[in-house]
C-alpha positions as CSV (number, residue, x, y, z in Angstrom):
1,X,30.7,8.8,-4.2
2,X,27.8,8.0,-6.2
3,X,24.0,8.9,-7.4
4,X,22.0,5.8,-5.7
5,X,18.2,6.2,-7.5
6,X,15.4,3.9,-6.6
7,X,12.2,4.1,-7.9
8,X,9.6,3.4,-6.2
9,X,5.1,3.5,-6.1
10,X,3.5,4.4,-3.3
11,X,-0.3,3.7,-1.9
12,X,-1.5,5.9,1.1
13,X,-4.6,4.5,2.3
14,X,-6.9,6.6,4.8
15,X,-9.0,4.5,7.4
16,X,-12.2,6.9,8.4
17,X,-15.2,7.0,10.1
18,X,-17.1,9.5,8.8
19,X,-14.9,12.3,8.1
20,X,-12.2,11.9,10.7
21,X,-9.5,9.9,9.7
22,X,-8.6,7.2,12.2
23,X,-5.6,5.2,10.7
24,X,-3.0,5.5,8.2
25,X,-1.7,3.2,6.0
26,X,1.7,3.9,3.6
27,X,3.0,1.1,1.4
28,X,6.0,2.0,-0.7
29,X,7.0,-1.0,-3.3
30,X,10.0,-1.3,-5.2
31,X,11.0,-1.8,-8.4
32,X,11.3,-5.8,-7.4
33,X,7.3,-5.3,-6.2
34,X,8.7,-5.9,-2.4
35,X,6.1,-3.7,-0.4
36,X,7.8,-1.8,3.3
37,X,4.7,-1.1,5.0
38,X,3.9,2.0,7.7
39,X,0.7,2.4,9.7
40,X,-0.2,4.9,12.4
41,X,-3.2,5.2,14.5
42,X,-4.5,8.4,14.7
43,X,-7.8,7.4,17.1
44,X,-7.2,4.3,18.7
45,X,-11.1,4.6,21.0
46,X,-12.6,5.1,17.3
47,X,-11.1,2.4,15.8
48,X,-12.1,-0.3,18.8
49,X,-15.4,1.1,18.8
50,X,-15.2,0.4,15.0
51,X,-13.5,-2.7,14.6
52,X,-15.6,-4.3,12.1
53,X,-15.7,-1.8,9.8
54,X,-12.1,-1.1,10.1
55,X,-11.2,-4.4,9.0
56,X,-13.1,-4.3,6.3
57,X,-11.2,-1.3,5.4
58,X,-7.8,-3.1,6.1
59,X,-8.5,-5.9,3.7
60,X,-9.4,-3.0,1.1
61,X,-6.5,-1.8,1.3
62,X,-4.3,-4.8,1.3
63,X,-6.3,-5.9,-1.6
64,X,-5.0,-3.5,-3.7
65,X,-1.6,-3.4,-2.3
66,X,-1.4,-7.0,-3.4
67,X,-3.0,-5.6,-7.2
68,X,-0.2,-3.3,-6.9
69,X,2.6,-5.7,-6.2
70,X,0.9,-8.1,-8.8
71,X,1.2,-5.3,-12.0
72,X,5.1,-4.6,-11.1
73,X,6.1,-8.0,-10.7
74,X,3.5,-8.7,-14.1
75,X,5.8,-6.1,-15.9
76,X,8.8,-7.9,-14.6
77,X,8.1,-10.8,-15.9
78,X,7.4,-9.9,-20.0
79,X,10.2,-11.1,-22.0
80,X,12.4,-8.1,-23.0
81,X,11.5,-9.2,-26.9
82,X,8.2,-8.4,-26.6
83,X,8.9,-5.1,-25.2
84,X,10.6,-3.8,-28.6
């Protein structure tokens, strides 16, 4: 038997209209900046209703899951010598 760690960073974005939250987005990325996504719809008559806007929110979101991914695999990539 062994420890097995694994680090990881996680985003939790909230989709709302007004103040009732209508989907849920999780994004956990690894060390390697390899993102395993999880959504759940709390309100699915809100969110058609609100499609548009909704979207937008989406893309928000994914925008900085992709800033995210970009600063881990950034920090992957600087040479070890510079480091020290």
């Amino acid at each position: 038997m062994a420890l097995e760690t694994i680090k990881t960073t996680r985003l939790v974005g909230n989709l709302k209209i007004g103040d009732e939250t209508v989907k849920q987005y999780t994004v956990d990325v690894n060390e390697e900046g390899v993102s395993t996504i999880y959504e759940s719809m709390y309100n699915s008559e809100l969110y058609a209703k609100n499609r548009t806007e909704m979207r937008k929110q989406e893309k928000e979101f994914s925008d900085k899951r992709y800033e995210l991914e970009d600063a881990i695999l950034a920090e992957l990539e600087v040479p070890e010598t510079a480091e020290q």
